[in-house]
C-alpha positions as CSV (number, residue, x, y, z in Angstrom):
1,X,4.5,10.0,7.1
2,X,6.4,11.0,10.7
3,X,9.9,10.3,11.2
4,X,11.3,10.5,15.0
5,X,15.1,12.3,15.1
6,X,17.7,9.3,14.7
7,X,19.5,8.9,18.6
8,X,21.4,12.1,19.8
9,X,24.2,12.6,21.7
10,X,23.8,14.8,24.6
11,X,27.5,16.6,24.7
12,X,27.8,18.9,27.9
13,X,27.5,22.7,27.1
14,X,25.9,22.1,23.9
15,X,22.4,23.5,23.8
16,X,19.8,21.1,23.3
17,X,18.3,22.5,19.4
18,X,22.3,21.9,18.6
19,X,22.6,18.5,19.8
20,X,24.0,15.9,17.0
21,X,23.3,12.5,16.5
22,X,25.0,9.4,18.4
23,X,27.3,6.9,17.2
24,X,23.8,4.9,16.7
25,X,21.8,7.6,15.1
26,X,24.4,8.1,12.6
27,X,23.9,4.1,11.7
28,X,20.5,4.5,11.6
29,X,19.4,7.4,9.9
30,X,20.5,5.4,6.8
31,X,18.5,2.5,7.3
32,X,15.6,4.9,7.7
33,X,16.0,5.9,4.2
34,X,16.7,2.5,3.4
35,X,12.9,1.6,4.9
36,X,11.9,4.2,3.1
37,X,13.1,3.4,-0.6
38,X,12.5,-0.5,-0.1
39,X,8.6,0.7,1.1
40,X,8.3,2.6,-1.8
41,X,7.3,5.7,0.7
42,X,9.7,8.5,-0.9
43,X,8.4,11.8,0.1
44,X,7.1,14.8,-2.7
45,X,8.1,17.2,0.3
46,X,10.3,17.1,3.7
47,X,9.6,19.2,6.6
48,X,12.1,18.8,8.9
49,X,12.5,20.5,12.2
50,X,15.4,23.0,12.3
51,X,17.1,21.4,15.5
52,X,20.7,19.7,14.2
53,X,19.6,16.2,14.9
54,X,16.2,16.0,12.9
55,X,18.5,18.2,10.1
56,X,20.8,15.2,10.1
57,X,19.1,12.8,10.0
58,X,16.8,13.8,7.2
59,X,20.4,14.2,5.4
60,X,21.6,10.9,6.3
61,X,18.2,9.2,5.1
62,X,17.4,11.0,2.6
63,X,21.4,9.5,0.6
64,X,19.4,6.5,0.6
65,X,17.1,7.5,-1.5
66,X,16.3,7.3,-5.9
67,X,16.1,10.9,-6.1
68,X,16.0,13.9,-3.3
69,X,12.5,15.8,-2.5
70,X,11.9,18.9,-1.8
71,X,12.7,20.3,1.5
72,X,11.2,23.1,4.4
73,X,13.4,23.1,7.6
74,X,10.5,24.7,9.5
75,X,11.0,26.0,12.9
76,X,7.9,25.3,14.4
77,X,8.5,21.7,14.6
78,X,11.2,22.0,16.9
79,X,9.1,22.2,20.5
80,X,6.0,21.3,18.7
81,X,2.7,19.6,20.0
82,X,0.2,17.7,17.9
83,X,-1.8,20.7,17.3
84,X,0.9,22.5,16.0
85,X,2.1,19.8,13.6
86,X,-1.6,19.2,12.2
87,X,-1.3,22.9,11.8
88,X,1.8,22.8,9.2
89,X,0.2,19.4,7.7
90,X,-3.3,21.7,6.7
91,X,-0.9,24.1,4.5
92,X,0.7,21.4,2.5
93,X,0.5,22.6,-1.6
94,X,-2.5,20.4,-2.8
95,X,0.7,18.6,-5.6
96,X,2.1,17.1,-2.5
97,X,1.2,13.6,-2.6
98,X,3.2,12.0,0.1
99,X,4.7,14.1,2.4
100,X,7.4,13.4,5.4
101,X,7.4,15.0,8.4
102,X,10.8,15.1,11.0
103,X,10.8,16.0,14.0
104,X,10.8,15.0,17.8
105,X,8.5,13.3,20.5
106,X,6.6,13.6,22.4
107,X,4.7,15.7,19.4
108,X,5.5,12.9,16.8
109,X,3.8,10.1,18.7
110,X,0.6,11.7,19.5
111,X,0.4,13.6,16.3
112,X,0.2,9.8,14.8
113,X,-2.2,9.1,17.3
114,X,-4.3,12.1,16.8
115,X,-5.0,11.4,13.2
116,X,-5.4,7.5,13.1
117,X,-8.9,6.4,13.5
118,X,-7.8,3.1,12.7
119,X,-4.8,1.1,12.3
120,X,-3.6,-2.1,10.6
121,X,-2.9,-5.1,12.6
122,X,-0.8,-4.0,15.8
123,X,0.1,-0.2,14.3
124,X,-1.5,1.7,16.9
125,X,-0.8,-0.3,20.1
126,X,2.9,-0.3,18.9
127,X,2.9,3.7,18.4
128,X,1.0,3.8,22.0
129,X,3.4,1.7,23.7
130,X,6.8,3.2,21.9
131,X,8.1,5.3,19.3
132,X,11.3,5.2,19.4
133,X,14.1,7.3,17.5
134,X,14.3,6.5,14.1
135,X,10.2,5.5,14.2
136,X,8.3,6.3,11.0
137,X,4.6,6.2,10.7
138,X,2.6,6.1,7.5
139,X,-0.4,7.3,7.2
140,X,-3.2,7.3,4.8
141,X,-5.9,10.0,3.9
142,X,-8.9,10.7,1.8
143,X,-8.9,14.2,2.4
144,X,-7.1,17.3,0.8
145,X,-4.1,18.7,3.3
146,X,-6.4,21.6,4.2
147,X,-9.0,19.2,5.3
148,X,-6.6,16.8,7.5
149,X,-8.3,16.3,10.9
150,X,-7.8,14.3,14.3
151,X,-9.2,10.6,13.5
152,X,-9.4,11.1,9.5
153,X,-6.2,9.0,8.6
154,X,-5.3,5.0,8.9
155,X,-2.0,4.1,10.2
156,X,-0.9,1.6,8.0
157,X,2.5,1.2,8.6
158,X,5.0,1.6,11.3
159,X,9.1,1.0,11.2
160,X,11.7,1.1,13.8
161,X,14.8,0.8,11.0
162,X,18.1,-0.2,12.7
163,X,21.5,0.1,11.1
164,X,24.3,-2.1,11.9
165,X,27.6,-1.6,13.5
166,X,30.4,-1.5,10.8
């Protein structure tokens, strides 16, 4: 599974890796670990980008959650390109059954689209068109970590999780 950063703010002088979340991001970041939990998609392992918005909202997200997995805040997402992330993917410990990555676009997005052959229903179009902050993509494989490759997952599921003004 990919999840996009939740909406950052963009505060003047603050470098961009440092930039927090927005009002909105701050709403939903929950209600991505809400999608999450009600999916039944709770992660073995979380790599998370090191920047402060992809940290927070894996923080946020993962309070919604039954119990808290494992997590690797992994630099190399941060300014990463599809390659890159299939790259961390391949060394995945072969007891990791689900894992979460969380990170940024544009390297999210074609990551997704890198891997999926095939998608159910509209999946694919929707990631092509958009994938917003906040987007998660799941995706399915019949191969070991080692062995993930470009076109050798099915996107079965994509979320855009909202939270609501309180």
């Amino acid at each position: 599974m990919v999840l996009r950063h939740a909406k950052s703010a963009r505060p003047p002088g603050v470098a961009d890796a440092e930039r927090p979340l927005a009002d909105r991001g701050l709403r939903d970041a929950p209600a991505a670990g809400r999608w999450l939990r009600d999916a039944g998609c709770v992660p073995d392992l979380v790599v998370c980008s090191t920047a402060v918005r992809a940290r927070e909202t894996w923080d946020l997200a993962a309070g919604e959650l039954p119990s808290g997995p494992a997590v690797r805040h992994d630099p190399r997402l941060y300014g990463a390109d599809a390659e890159d992330l299939l790259a961390v993917v391949r060394e995945t410990p072969d007891e990791v059954a689900t894992l979460l990555l969380v990170g940024h676009n544009p390297a999210l997005e074609e990551f997704v689209l890198l891997l999926a052959s095939e998608g159910l229903g509209d999946t694919l179009q929707r990631v092509e068109e958009k994938f917003p902050t906040s987007a998660i993509a799941v995706l399915t494989q019949q191969t070991s970590w080692p062995e993930a490759a470009p076109g050798g997952s099915l996107l079965t599921d994509v979320a855009v999780p909202r939270g609501t003004e309180g």
